[in-house]
N, C-alpha and C positions, 0 to 999 in steps of 0.2 A: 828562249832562254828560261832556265830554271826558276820559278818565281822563290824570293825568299821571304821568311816571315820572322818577326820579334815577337817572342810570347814572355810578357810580363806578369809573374805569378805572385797573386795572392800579396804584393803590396799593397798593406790596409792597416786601417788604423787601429784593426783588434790587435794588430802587434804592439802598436805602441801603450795601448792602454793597459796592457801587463806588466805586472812589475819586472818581469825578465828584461822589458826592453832597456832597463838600465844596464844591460850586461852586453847589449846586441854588437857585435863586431866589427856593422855600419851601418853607423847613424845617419851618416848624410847618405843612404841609398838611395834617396828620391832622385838629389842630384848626380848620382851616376847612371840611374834609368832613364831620366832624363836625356842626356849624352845619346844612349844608344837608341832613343826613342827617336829623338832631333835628325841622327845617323840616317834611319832606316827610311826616315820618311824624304828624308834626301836623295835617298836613292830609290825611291818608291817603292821599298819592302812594305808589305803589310806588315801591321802591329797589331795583336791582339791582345786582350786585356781579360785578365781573370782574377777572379775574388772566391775567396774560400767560403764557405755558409752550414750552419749546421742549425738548420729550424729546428726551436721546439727544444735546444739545448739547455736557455737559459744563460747562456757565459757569451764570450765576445765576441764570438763566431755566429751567434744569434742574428739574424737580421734585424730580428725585436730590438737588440740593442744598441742603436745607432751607430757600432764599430765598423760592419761590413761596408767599408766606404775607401777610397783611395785614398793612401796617407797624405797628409797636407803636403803640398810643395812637389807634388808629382804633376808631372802633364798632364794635362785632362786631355780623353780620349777624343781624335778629331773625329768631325762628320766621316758616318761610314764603313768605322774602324772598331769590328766587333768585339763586343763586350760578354763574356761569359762567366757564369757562374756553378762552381764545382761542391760538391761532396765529397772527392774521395780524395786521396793525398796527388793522385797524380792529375793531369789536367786536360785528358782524355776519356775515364771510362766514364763517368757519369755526366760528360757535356756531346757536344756534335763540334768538338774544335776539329776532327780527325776529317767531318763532313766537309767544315768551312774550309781547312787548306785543301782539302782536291778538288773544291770548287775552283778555287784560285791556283790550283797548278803548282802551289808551295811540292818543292823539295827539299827543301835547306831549312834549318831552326835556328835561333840563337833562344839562349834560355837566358832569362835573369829572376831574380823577387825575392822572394823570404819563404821559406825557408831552404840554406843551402843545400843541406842532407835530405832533406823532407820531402817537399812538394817541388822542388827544383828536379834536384836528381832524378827522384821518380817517374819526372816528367821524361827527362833526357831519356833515363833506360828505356822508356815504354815510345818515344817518338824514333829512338835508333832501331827499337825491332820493329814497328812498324816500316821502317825503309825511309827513314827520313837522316838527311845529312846531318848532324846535330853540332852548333860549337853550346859549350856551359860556358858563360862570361862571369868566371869566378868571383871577383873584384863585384859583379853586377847583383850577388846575392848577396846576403847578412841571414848570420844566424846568433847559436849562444851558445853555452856552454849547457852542456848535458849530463842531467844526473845520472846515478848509476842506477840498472835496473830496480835495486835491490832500496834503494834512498826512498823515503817518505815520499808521499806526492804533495804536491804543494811548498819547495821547500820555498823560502824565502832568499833573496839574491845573496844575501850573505850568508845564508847557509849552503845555498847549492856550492858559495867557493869557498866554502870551509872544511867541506868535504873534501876528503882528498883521492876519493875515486871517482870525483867530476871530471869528465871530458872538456878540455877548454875547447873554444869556439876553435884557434888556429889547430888542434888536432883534429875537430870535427871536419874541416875544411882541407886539410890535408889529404887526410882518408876519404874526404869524396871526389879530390881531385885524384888520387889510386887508383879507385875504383873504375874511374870514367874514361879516363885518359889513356890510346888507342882500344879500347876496347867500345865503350859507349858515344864517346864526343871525342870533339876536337877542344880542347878547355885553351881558351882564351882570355885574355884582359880587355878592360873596357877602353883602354888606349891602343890595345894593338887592333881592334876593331873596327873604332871610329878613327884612327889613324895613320899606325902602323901598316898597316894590314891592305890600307887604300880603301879609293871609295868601290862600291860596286864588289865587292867580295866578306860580305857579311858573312859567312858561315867558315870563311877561313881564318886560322888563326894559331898560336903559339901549340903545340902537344905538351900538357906542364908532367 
């Protein structure tokens, strides 16, 4: 049988120590990673576990800066259940996660973490052209509202929504459930998953 695997992205605590995370779309994400973390090891899916890093940055992507860490209230990873560390937005090119599932026979993905459009998505596009089954557990990501190209960098949370050419977080999330859905993944929720959907079929799930 197909092995399947949970890959938990880049939930860390550099998200929460920016100010954006007062904007974030889910807050309690720990507790829905959770959910499908509990899920997968239920049914003996591997779970892998990835944190974003940018040495040498200075900001909270630094390791230097105590942020690269699991956000509080998330599961800690069991004996066994690899742990990886990424550079680039997607959570492939610059690790050996690509190595660790065909060691293990993984065909099937569920994707969750922060960011939805970002490091999620990316992840999905580049795990569906590698040939891999992929559901996006919508609901399992959080992200924020998005300035516009053109906006100052740095705005501050009440300037990004002051602006009136910020993208809110549910049109960011919309557009990458568009984007994804039959084409990249199967995009799912974190109840049709760990529920709906039954035990033992992790990668099936709603088409939104």
């Amino acid at each position: 049988m197909t092995q399947r695997a949970l890959i938990v992205i880049d939930v860390q605590e550099s998200f929460r120590s920016r100010p954006l995370w007062a904007l974030i779309d889910n807050p309690d994400i720990a507790d829905d990673v959770n959910r499908l973390v509990d899920h997968a090891r239920e049914n003996g899916d591997l779970v892998v576990w990835v944190l974003h890093q940018e040495p040498g940055s200075g900001g909270v992507f630094d390791p230097e800066s105590g942020h690269v860490r699991y956000l509080d209230g998330l599961r800690a990873p069991a004996a066994g259940e690899p742990q990886i560390r990424k550079t680039s937005h997607n959570a492939f090119t610059t690790t050996n996660l690509q190595q660790l599932l065909t060691e293990q026979g993984v065909g099937e993905l569920a994707i969750c973490g922060i960011r939805t459009e970002q490091c999620c998505e990316t992840t999905a596009r580049l795990g569906s052209d590698l040939g891999y089954r992929v559901t996006f557990v919508v609901d399992g990501c959080a992200t924020n509202p998005i300035p516009h190209p053109d906006a100052p960098e740095d705005l501050s949370p009440e300037q990004l929504l002051a602006d009136p050419r910020t993208l809110p977080a549910a049109a960011v999330v919309e557009r990458t459930v568009f984007a994804l859905a039959n084409r990249f993944a199967t995009v799912a929720t974190v109840d049709e998953v760990v529920g709906v959907v039954g035990a033992g079929a992790l990668a099936a799930g709603r088409v939104g």
